[in-house]
N, C-alpha and C positions, 0 to 999 in steps of 0.2 A: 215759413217765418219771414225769408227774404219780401213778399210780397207786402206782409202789414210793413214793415219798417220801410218801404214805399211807399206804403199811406201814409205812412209820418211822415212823410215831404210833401207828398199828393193831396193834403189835407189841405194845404196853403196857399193851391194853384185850382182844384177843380175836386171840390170836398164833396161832392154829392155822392160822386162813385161809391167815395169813401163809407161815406156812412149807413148807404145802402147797404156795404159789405157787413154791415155790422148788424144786419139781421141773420147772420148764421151763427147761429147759437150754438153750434155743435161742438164736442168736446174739444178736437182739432182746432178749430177754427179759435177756440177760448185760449186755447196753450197758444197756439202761432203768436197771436197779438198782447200778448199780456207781457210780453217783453218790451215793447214799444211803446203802451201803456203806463210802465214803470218809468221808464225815462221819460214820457212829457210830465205826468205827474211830477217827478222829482226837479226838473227843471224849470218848470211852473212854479213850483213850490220858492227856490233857490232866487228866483226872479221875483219873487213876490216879497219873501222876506227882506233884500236887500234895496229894497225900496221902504222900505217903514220908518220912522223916525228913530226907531230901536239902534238899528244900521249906522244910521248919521249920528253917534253918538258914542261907539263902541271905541274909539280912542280916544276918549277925553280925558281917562286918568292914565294914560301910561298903558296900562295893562294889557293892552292887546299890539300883536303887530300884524302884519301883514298874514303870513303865515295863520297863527288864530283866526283872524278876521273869516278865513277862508274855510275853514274848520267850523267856527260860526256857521256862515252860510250854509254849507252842504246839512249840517245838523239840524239846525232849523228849520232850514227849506226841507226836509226830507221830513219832519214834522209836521208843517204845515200844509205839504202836499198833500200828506196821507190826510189831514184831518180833511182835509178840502176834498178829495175825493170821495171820501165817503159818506161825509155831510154833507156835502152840496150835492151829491148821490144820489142821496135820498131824498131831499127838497125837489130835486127834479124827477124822482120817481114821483113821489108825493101828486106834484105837479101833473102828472102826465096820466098816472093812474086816476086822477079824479076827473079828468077829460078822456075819460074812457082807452089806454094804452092795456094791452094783455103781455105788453114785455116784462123781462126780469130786471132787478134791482142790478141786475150785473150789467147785464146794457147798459143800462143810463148811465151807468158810472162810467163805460168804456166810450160813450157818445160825448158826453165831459170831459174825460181825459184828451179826447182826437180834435173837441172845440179850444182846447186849453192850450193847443199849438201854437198860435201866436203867440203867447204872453213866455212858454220857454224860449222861443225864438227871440224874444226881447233882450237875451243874455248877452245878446251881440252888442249892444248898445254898451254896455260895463267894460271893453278893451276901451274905448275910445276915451269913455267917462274916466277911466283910470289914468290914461293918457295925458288928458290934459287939468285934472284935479289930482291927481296922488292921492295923498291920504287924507287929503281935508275931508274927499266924500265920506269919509267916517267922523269927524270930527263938527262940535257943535260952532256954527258962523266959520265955521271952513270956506275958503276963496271959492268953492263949489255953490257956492247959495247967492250968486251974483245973475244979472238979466241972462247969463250963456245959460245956465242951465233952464231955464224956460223951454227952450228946444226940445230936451232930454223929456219934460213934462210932458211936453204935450204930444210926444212919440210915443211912451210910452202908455199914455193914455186911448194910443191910437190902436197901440197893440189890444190893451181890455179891448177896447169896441169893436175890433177885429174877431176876437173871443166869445163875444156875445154874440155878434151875428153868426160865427160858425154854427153857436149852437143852436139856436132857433132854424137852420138849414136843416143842422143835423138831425133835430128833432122831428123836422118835417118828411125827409128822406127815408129817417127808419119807418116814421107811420102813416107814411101818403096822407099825411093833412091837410091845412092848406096853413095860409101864411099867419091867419089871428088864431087859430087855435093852438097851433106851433106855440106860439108867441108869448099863449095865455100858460102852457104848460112851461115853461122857463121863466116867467115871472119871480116866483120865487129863488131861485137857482141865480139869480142872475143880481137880483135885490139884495140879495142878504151879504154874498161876497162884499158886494159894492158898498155897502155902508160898512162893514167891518172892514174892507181897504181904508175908509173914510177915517174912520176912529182910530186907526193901526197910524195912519200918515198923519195925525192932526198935531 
């Protein structure tokens, strides 16, 4: 188990290895990494939700403080995660299986969760953002919606594209294909999130 929760750092610096390891299917190898799994998911998830316009909004009547705010998040994102993993799952199964893939639907999911490494990683970026907005970043025209946070945007935007290419690696890795077939089989998987980020932040 020690060794996947290595890949969950090793995913970030030279993810090939990684995803390779993820054609062993076997029962062992399922339990070892599905604890590692769980936390990108979940913090994928927790990073995703507190980016949405939902977020920037949650203390406008009083009703929430800090505390809640935070309770929010992990609920949400732990919602959102799970939906994201399993739908976006499948899309990428979908995806892969119609470009000829003999993998399981639990692969892909587990190839998904290990590309979704950057965008938990982006949770780093929310010490800083608190630091210097408090609680406007929840609140609507909050001092947070001024040229500084441009930065924050396009960082984290940096993180998805980071995401995206993992997984078009990853895809390629588990099934020796090459880089437009990869490519063709995460279309889907990759499209769909992106416009419901789109409609979730507008």
């Amino acid at each position: 188990m020690r060794d996947w929760w290595l890949r969950a750092l090793l995913v970030l610096q030279r993810p090939r290895p990684v995803f390779v390891a993820l054609r062993d299917d076997s029962k062992e190898a399922l339990s070892d990494r599905s604890e590692p799994v769980l936390a990108i998911v979940l913090l994928a998830g927790i990073a995703t939700v507190l980016s949405t316009t939902a977020a920037g909004t949650l203390m406008d009547d009083g009703s929430y403080d800090g505390l809640l705010v935070a309770v929010w998040a992990f609920l949400a994102g732990s919602l959102y995660g799970a939906f994201g993993y399993f739908a976006f799952g499948a899309l990428l199964q979908g995806g892969a299986k119609a470009l000829g893939s003999q993998g399981s639907y639990r692969r892909s999911r587990h190839v998904l969760a290990f590309a979704a490494a950057p965008i938990a990683l982006s949770l780093v970026l929310w010490p800083v953002k608190v630091a210097l907005y408090g609680e406007a970043l929840f609140r609507t025209g909050g001092s947070d919606h001024g040229t500084g946070t441009h930065v924050f945007d396009v960082l984290e935007l940096g993180f998805l594209l980071w995401a995206a290419a993992l997984l078009v690696i990853g895809v390629r890795a588990v099934h020796g294909w090459t880089w437009g077939r990869a490519g063709a089989a995460c279309l889907l998987a990759i499209a769909v999130p992106a416009l419901i980020g789109l409609a979730l932040s507008a």
